[in-house]
N, C-alpha and C positions, 0 to 999 in steps of 0.2 A: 662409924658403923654401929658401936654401939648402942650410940643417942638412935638411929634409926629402927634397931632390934625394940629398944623401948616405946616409943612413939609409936610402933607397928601393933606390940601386946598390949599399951593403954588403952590403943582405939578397939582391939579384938575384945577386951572386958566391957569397956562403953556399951559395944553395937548387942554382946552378951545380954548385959545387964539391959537394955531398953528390949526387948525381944519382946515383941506382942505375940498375936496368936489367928492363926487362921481358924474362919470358921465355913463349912461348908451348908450349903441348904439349897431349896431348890424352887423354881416358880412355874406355873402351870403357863405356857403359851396356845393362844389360841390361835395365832396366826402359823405355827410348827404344827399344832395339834396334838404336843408332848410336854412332857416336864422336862423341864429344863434345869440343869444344877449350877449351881456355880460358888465361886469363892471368895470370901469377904475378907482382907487382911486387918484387924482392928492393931493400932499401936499400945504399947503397955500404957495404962492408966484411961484406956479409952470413956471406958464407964463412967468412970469419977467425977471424969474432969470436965466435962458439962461445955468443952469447947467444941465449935464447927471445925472441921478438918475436909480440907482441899479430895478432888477424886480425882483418880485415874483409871479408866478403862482398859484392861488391855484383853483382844482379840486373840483365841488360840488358830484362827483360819479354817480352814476344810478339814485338817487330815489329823487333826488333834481333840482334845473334848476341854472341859473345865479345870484339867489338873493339869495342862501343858505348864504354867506360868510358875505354879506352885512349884511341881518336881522338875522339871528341866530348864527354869530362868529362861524361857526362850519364846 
């Protein structure tokens, strides 16, 4: 149980210490005829590191805005 307490707070300092940063901003659509906001997750050392990084899209649906994903993981 112990080894497992440990293994649990190494990975909680890990996921700590790599902690990127959300950025928010927003694009004008002409097919909505609004601005649109949305949210950009960059990983720590985005900037620097001059590498391409994989996407993923995710869809807050009808009944939510830009911030679903962010504040309620869902």
């Amino acid at each position: 149980m112990k080894h497992l307490l440990f293994v649990m707070a190494a990975w909680m300092v890990s996921v700590t210490a790599q902690a990127g940063r959300v950025i928010t901003d927003s694009v004008q659509s002409q097919v909505l005829g609004a601005t649109v906001k949305y949210n950009i997750y960059l990983p720590s050392g985005f900037a620097e590191s001059g590498k391409s990084y994989p996407v993923v899209y995710l869809l807050h649906g009808f009944t939510d805005d830009y911030t679903a994903w962010r504040d309620k993981g869902c």
